[in-house]
N, C-alpha and C positions, 0 to 999 in steps of 0.2 A: 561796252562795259570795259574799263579797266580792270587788267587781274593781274595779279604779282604770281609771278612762276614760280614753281617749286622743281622742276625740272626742266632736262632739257628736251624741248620740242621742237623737232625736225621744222624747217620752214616758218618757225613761229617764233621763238626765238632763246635763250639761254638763262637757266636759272639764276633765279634772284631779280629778271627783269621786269620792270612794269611795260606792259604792253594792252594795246586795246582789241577787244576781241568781240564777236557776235555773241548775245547774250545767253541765246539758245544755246552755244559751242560750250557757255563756261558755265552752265545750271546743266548739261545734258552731259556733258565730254567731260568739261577739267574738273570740273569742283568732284563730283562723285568717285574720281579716280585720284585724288589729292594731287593731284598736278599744278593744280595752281590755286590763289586763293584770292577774294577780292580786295582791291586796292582803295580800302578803306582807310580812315584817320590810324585808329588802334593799329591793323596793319603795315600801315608804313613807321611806325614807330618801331614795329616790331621786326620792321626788314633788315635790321644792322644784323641785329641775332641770327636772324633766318640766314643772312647770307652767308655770315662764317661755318654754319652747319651744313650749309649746301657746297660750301667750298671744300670741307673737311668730306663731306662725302662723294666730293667727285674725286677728292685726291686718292681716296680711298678706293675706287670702281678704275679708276684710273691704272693703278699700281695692280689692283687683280686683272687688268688685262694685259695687263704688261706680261704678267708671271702668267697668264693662258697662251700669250703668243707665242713666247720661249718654247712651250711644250708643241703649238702647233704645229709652229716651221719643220719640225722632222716628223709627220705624221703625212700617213698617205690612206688613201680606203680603196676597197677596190669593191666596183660595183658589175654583179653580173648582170647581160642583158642577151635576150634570144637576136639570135643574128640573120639578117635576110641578103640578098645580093649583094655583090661591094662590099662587104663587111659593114653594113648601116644596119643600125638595131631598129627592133620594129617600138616605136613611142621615141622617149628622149629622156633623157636623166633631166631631172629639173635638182632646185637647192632643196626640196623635203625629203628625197633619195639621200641627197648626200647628207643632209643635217640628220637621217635618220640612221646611217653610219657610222656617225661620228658617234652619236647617241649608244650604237650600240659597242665603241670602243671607251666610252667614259665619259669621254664630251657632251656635257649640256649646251646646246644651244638651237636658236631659234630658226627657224629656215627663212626670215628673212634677216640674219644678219649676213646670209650668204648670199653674196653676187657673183655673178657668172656675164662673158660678155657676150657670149652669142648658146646656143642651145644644142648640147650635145645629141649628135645624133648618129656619129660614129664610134666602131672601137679607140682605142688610143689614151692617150695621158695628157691631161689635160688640169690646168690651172686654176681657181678659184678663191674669190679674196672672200675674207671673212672677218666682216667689221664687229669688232669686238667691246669698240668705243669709240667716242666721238674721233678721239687722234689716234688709235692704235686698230692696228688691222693683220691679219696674219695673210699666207697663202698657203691653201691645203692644196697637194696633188689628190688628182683624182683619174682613178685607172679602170676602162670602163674595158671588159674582159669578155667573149665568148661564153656564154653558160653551160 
């Protein structure tokens, strides 16, 4: 089935595109979540429209992450954790620790917009990108302490 996108979807591909998709994906997945819609006669007439309002609304999600990264870059959390030999804490901080952090200094955001490249498992200060947008992405420290 053919569906004209309303969004952008990860591996699928960018708003405003006509793309071909499994039926079941686009009656179960996109149509119900308005992510995309089918690529009909009436529809494609109606994609010039659609595109300038998906364009105006990315430039728009765009620029609010711009102005969320600005505030990130100087933001740090510090995450206590029980400590066992070697200074290795017992479990590991994953990204719903630290989105839950962030959460609790004013930050909305989702724990998968946080990536981390390996899994903390020691005390120490440690780095974290946090995709904010397609093209804009921050780095939060993250400081994992002695409890």
């Amino acid at each position: 089935m053919k569906v004209i996108l309303r969004d952008n979807i990860a591996k699928l591909g960018k708003a405003g595109e006509i793309v071909r998709v499994a039926d079941g994906y686009a009656q179960n997945y996109l149509f119900p979540r308005g992510l995309a819609a089918k690529a009909n006669e009436g529809n494609m007439r109606h994609l010039e429209h659609e595109k300038h309002q998906i364009f105006l609304r990315q430039e728009k999600a765009k620029r609010e992450a711009l102005k969320l990264a600005a505030e990130l870059k100087d933001v740090s959390v510090t995450i206590p954790r029980q400590v066992g030999e070697e200074d290795r804490i017992f479990g590991s901080v994953t990204p719903r620790d630290i989105a839950e952090e962030l959460r609790n200094e004013g930050y909305k955001l989702n724990r998968r917009q946080i990536h981390m490249e390996d899994t903390v498992r020691k005390l120490g200060v440690y780095e974290c990108e946090v995709k904010l947008h397609q093209e804009v992405s921050a780095t939060v420290k993250v400081w994992v302490v002695s409890q």
